[in-house]
C-alpha positions as CSV (number, residue, x, y, z in Angstrom):
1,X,-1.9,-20.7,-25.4
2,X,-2.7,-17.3,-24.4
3,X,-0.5,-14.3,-23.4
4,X,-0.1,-12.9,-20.2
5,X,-2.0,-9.7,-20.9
6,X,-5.1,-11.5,-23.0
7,X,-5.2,-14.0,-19.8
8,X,-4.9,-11.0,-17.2
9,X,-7.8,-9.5,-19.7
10,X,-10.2,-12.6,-19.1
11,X,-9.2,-13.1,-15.6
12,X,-10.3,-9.9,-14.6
13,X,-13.3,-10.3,-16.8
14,X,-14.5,-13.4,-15.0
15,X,-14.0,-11.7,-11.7
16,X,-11.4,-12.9,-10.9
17,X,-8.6,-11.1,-8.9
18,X,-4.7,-12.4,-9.7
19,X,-2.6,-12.0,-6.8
20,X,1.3,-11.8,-7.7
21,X,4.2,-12.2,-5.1
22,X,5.5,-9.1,-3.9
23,X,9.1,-9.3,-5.5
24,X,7.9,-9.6,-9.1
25,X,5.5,-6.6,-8.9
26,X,8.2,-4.5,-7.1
27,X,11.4,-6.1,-9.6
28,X,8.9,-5.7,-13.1
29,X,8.1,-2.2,-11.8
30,X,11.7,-1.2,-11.3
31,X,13.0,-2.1,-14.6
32,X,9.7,-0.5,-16.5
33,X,9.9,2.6,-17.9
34,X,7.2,3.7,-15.6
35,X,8.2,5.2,-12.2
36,X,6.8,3.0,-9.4
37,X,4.5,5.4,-7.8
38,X,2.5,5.8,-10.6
39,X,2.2,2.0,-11.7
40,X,-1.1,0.4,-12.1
41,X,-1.2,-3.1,-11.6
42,X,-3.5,-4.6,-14.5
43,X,-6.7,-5.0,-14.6
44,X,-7.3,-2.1,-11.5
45,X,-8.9,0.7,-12.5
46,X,-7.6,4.1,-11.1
47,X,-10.2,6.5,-9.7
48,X,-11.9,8.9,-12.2
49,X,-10.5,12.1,-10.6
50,X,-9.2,13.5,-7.3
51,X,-8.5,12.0,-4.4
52,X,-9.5,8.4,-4.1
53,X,-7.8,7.1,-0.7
54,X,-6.5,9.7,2.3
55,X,-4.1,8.4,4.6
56,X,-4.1,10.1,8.1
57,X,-0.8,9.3,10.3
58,X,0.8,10.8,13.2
59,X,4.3,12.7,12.1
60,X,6.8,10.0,12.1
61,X,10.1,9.9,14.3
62,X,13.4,8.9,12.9
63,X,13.4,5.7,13.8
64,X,10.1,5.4,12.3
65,X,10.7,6.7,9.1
66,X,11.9,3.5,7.4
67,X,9.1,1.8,7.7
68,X,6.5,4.7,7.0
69,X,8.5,4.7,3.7
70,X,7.9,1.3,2.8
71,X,4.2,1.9,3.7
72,X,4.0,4.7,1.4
73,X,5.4,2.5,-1.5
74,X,3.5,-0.4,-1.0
75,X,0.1,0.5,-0.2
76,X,-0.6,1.9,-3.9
77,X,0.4,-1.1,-5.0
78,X,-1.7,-3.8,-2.6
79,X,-4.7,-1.5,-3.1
80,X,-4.2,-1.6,-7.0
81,X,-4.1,2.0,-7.8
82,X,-1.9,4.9,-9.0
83,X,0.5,6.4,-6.2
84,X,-0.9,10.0,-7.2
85,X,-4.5,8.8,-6.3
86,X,-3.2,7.8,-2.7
87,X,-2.5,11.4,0.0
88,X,-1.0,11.6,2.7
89,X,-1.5,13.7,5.8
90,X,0.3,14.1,9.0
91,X,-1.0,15.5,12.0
92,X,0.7,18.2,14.4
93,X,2.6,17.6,17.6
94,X,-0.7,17.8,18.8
95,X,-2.1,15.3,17.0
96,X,-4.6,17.7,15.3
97,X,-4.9,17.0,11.9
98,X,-4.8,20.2,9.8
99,X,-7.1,20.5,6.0
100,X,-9.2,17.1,5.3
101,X,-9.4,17.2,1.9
102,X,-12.8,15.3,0.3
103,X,-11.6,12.0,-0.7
104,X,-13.5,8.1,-1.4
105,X,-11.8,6.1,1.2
106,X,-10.1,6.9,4.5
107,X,-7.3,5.6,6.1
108,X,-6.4,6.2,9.9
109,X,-3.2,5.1,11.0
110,X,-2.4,5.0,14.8
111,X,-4.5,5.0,17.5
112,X,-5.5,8.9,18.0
113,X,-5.9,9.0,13.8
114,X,-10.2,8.0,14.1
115,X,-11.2,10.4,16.3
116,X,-8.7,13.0,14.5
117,X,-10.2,12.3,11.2
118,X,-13.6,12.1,12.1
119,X,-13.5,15.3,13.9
120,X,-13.5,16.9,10.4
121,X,-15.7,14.9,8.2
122,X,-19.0,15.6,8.0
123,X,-21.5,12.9,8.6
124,X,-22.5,12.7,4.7
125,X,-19.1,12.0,4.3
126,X,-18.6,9.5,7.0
127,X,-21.9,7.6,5.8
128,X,-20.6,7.9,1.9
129,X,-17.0,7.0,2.2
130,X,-15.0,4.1,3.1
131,X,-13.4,4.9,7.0
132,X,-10.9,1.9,8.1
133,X,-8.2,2.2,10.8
134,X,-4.9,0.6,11.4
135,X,-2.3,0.2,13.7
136,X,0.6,3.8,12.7
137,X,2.8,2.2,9.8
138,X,6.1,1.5,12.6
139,X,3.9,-1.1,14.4
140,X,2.1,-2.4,11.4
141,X,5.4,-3.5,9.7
142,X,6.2,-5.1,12.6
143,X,5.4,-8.9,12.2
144,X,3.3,-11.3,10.6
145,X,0.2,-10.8,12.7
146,X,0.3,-6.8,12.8
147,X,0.7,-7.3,8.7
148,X,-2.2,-9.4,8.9
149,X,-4.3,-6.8,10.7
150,X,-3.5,-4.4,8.4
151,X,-4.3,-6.0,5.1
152,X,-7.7,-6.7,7.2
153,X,-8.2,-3.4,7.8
154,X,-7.1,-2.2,3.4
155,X,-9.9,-5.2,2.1
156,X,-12.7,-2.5,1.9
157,X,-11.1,-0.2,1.0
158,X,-9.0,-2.0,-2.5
159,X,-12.6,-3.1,-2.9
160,X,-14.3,0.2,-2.9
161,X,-11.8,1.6,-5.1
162,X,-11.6,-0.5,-7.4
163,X,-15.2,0.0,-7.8
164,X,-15.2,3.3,-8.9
């Protein structure tokens, strides 16, 4: 019989991806020595260097803050990389975003966040990059069908960083 990391090793080799239930990731991650924001499921390779996803968001409220929390800890892990390779930006009252920093895959969440981002992207970066939006994180942990919607919108973008 195999072990669990040689079968995880020729899973991944045959393409294929192993999906594990939410409460053993987060419980196996908690009692590792490894902090949780910078676990790396196996088999998911972390990007080479920088920036690999930007999350843009509106400033969250206090009643919001919960669940913008739980976004922040769980996207690293649904996308399959590292929490360092995952930053975050909030925009100003306004709802002007401030520095865009060069990144591989974009995340705007809320519905002024597009049109925010894209004001300061170039169009080489818009045409080389990854762009998918999402309802802000409040509404997005809502209920099944908002959850559903979201892990629509993080498909391309798991996919194109775990290609790099």
């Amino acid at each position: 019989m195999l072990e669990a990391q040689q079968r995880q090793a020729l899973l991944a080799a045959m393409g294929i991806d192993v999906y594990l239930l939410r409460g053993s990731a987060l419980d196996a991650a908690a009692s590792s020595a490894t902090p949780l924001a910078d676990s790396v499921p196996e088999g998911a390779a972390p990007p080479q260097e920088g920036i690999g996803l930007l999350v843009a968001c509106a400033r969250a409220g206090a009643e919001d803050a919960g669940r913008t929390q739980r976004l922040r800890a769980l996207l690293p892990l649904a996308l399959g990389v590292a929490a360092r390779y995952v930053r975050w930006i909030e925009a100003d009252p306004a709802g002007e975003l401030g520095g865009v920093p060069a990144a591989r895959a974009y995340l705007a969440l809320g519905a002024a966040m597009p049109r925010a981002l894209g004001a300061h992207l170039s169009t080489m970066q818009q045409m080389s990059s990854t762009i998918a939006a999402a309802d802000a994180p409040a509404a997005s942990l809502r209920d099944g069908l908002a959850k559903r919607a979201l892990w629509q919108a993080l498909k391309p973008l798991a996919r194109t960083l775990r290609s790099h």
